[in-house]
C-alpha positions, 0 to 999 in steps of 0.5 A: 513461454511454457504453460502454467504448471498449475502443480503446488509449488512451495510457499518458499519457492514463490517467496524466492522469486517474488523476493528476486523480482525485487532485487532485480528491479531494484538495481541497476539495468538497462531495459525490461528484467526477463524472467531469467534473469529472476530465476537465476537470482532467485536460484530456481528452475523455469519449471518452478517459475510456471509452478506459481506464476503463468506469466511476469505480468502475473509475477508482478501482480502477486508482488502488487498484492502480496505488499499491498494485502500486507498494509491492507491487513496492518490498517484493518488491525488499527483498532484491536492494537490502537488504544485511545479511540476513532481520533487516535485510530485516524492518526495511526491510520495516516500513520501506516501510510507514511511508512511506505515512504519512512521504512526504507525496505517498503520504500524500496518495494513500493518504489518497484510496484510503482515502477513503469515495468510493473505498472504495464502488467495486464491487471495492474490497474484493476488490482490497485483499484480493489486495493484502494478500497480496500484501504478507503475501507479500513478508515471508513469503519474508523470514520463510522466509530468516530461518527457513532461516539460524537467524535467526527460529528460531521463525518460523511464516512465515504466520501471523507475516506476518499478525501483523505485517502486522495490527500495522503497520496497525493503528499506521497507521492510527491515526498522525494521532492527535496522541497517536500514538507518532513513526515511529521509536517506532512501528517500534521497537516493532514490531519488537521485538514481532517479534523476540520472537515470531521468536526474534531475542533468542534466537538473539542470547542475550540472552533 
């Protein structure tokens, strides 16, 4: 292994390896993708390799957080494009996260972070803790509005935003199941399961 550069590389240099990594983890192979192999797709130097990255584990983590900063940020921006208010924002909330699975460019990326080669690298579990509350974070703030006008009158906001957070990944992750409910079912059901434990029903007297 050389050692990290530690030189400013170009933000299309990294783009390029980054972006290789996911083609060569996304094909066809029989065994662990070397690092190469990468360079030689991405058309770059193991020079430029160390110029960004002291490791693959470290590649492969800034491929974790380069997607998962990217949904963090679409999730945070929920109530300056949304309009309506908290019920309307906990739906395009919910919303955002399907589109892991119902985008076939996130799908395919998400399907290499959650890989096995990837899920090994040294900070992996440390990272998706942080980015898990980080997106617990956004649906807090939009928990704490709703409590604020009424709308969720029985919202406990943290401890709400774990339950549906866990909710939405546990129906995630088990969305190739051919016997798996459709997107539109599966967000339907969330939310209601939401919107009974936030008191949605109640405030609309329909409980």
């Amino acid at each position: 292994m050389q050692p990290f550069d530690g030189a400013d590389g170009t933000p299309e240099e990294r783009s390029l390896i980054i972006d290789a990594a996911y083609a060569c983890l996304s094909g066809p192979r029989t065994g662990p993708v070397p690092v190469a192999a990468i360079l030689e797709r991405a058309g770059v130097s193991t020079r430029a390799f160390y110029r960004h990255f002291e490791s693959k584990d470290a590649l492969f983590i800034a491929m974790l957080e380069r997607e998962s900063d990217e949904l963090v940020r679409r999730l945070e921006h929920i109530p300056e494009t949304v309009p309506g208010g908290p019920v309307e924002e906990l739906r395009a909330w919910v919303e955002q996260m399907f589109d892991l699975v119902n985008d076939p460019r996130r799908a395919t990326k998400m399907d290499v972070i959650d890989s096995d080669e990837v899920r090994v690298a040294k900070g992996y579990c440390a990272v998706r803790d942080r980015i898990r509350a980080e997106r617990e974070r956004s649906l807090i703030a939009i928990l704490d509005r709703g409590l604020c006008a009424g709308v969720f009158p029985d919202a406990e906001p943290s401890a709400d935003a774990a339950a549906i957070s866990g909710a939405v990944s546990r129906v995630l992750a088990g969305m190739a199941d051919p016997a798996a409910p459709s997107s539109e079912e599966a967000i339907a059901g969330i939310l209601s399961f939401a919107h009974r434990a936030l008191g949605v029903h109640r405030t609309a007297g329909t409980a």
